[in-house]
N, C-alpha and C positions, 0 to 999 in steps of 0.2 A: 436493644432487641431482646424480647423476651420470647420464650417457645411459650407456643399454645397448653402445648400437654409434655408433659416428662413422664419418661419411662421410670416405670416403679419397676422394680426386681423380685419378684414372688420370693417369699417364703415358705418353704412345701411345709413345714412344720406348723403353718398357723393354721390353730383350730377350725377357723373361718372356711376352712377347704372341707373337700368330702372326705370321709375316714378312707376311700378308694384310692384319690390321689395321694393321702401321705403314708398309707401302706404300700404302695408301689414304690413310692420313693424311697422308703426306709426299706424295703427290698432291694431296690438298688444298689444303695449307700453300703448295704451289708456284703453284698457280692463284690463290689469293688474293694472297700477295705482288705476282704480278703485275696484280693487277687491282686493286688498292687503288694501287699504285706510279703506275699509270698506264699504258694500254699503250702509247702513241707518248712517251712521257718518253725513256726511253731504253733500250737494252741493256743497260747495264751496272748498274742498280738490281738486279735480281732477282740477280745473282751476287754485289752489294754488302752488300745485307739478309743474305743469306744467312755471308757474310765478317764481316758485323758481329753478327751473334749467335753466329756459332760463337767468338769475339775475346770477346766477353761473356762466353757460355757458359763459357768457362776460369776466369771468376773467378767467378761463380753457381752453377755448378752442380758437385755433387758426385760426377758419375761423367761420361763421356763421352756425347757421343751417338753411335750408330753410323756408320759413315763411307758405309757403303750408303743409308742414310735418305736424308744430305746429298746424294749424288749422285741421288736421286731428286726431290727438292726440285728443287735444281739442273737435273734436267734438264726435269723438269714443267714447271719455268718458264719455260726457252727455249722449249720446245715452244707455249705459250700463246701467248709472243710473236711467235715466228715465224708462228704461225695467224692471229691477227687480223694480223697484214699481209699473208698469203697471201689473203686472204680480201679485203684492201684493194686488192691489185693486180689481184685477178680482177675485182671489183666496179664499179673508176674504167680502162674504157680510156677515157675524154673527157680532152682539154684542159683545164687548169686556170690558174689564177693563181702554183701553186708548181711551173710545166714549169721555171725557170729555176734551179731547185737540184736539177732533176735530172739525171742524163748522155744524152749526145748520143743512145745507142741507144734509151733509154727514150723521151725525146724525139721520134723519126721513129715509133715503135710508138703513139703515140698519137691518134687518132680528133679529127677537127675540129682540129688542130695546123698550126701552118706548116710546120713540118718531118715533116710526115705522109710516110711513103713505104712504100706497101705490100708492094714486095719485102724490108723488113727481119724479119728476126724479131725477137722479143722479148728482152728480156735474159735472160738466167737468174733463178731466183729468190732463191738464194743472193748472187749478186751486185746483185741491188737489194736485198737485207737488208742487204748489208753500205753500201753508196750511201745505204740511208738515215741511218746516223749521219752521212756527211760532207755533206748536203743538210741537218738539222737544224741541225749547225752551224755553215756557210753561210747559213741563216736567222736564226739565234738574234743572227748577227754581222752580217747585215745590218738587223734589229731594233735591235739597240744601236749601233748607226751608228759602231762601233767600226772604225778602220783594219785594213786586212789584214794588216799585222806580229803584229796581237797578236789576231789569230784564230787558235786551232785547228787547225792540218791533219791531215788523216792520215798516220800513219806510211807509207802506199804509194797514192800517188795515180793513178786507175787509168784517169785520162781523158787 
């Protein structure tokens, strides 16, 4: 017995498609990666996943993926990330228990704080995205009650 017709499995990445359906899809692809990875995990998973399939890819797969895709992946995902914590900063002006991994300006901008001080502005947002990785790690190394030589620093320490 043989079937008349066999299901074929679409590939959203072949060319063959409209530039519509593999932009939707590599929008996709990007918001899940980040949202399965974790979104406070860290920056660098969604550019890492993405590093370690196309690393894969070379040996799997029999034609290339597009390199437009990957930067839509790529950029979908920061874009998620960068949102739920834009969305995190707008949400928590209150004092908290993690003020102490954060920097001094963020610090004085915070509501019920010691260091409350209403003529400061806020920090920018780009720059508490970027505060957030060195306050995670900061944390992660006062968690493991690791000494400060063999913490992490930032390559440009900006306090």
């Amino acid at each position: 017995m043989q079937a008349d017709h066999i299901a074929v499995r679409r590939d959203p990445f072949d060319t063959r498609f409209s530039i519509m359906e593999r932009v939707a899809y590599a929008i996709v692809v990007g918001v899940t990666c980040v949202n399965c990875v974790s979104i406070k995990f860290t920056g660098l998973a969604t550019p890492g996943l993405i590093g370690l399939e196309s690393l894969l890819a070379m040996f799997f797969l029999k034609r290339s993926i597009p390199l437009f895709d990957l930067l839509v992946v790529l950029l979908t995902g920061f874009l998620t990330f960068a949102t739920y914590y834009w969305i995190h900063f707008s949400l928590l002006p209150f004092s908290g228990d993690g003020d102490g991994f954060m920097p001094w300006e963020f610090q004085q901008s915070l509501l019920n704080s010691t260091n409350y001080d209403p003529t400061v502005e806020p920090p920018s947002f780009p720059y508490m995205l970027y505060e957030v990785r060195t306050a995670l790690g900061a944390r992660a190394c006062a968690r493991a009650r690791a000494p400060v030589s063999r913490c992490a620093l930032p390559p440009v320490h900006t306090r």
